[in-house]
C-alpha positions in Angstrom: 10.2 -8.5 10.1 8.2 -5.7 10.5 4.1 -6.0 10.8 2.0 -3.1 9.2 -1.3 -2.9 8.8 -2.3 -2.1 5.1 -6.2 -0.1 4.2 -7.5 -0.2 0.7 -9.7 2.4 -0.8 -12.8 2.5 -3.5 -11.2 0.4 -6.8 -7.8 -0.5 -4.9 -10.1 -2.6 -2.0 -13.3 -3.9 -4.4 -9.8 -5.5 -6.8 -8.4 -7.2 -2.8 -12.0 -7.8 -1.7 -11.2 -6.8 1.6 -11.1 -3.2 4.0 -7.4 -4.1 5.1 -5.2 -6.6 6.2 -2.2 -7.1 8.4 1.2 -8.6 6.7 4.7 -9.1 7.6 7.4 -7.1 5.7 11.1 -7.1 5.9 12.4 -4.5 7.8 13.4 -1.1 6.0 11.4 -2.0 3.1 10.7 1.1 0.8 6.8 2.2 0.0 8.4 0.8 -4.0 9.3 -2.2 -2.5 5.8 -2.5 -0.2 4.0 -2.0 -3.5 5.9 -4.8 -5.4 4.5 -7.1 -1.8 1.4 -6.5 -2.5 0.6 -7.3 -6.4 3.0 -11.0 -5.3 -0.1 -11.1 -3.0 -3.0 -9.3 -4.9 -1.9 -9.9 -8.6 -5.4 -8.7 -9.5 -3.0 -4.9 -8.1 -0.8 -5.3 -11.1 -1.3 -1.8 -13.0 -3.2 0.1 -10.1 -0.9 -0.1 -7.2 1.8 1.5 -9.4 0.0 5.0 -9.3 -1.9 4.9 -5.9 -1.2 7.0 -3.7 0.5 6.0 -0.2 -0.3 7.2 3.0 1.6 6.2 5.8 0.8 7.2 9.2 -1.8 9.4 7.9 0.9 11.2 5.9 1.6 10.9 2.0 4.8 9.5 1.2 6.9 8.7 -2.1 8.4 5.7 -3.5 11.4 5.5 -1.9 10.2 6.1 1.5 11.1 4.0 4.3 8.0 2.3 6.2 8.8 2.5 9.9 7.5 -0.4 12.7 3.9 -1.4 13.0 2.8 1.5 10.5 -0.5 2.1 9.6 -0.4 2.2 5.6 -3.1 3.4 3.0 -3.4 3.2 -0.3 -5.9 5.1 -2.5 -6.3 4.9 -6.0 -5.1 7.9 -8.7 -8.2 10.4 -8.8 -8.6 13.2 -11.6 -10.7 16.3 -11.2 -11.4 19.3 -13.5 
C-alpha cells in the first residue's frame, strides 16, 4: 500500500469539509484510479473530481499518471478566466 497525503482546494475541500487528509492506496495506482478512491470516500466528489486538476509533488499530472510513494497530492478545482 502506498500512503499519500491528499490537499483540497476552494469548492473541492468546502464539498470534503476538510484542508487534507492522509489515505492508503494500492500501489501503482494511476491519478484516474486515485480520483475514482476519492468520490468511494467523498461521494459528495462525484462530478467535480472528474475535472480537477492534479498536482502531484507540486507538479501537474494527467490521468494516467502513476502516483509514486508517500506523494504529496493536490487537487484544485476547474477554473475559467477571460
Amino acid at each position: 500500500m502506498n500512503n499519500v497525503r491528499t490537499f483540497f482546494f476552494a469548492t473541492l475541500r468546502d464539498r470534503v469539509g476538510v484542508r487534507s487528509i492522509e489515505i492508503q492506496i494500492p500501489t501503482q495506482t494511476k491519478v484516474v484510479g486515485f480520483k475514482t478512491i476519492l468520490v468511494e470516500k467523498f461521494p459528495a466528489l462525484n462530478g467535480l473530481v472528474d475535472h480537477a486538476l492534479v498536482a502531484v509533488n507540486h507538479e501537474y499530472v494527467f490521468d494516467d499518471s502513476l502516483i509514486p510513494n508517500s506523494a504529496e497530492i493536490a487537487l484544485f478545482p476547474p477554473v475559467s478566466g477571460g
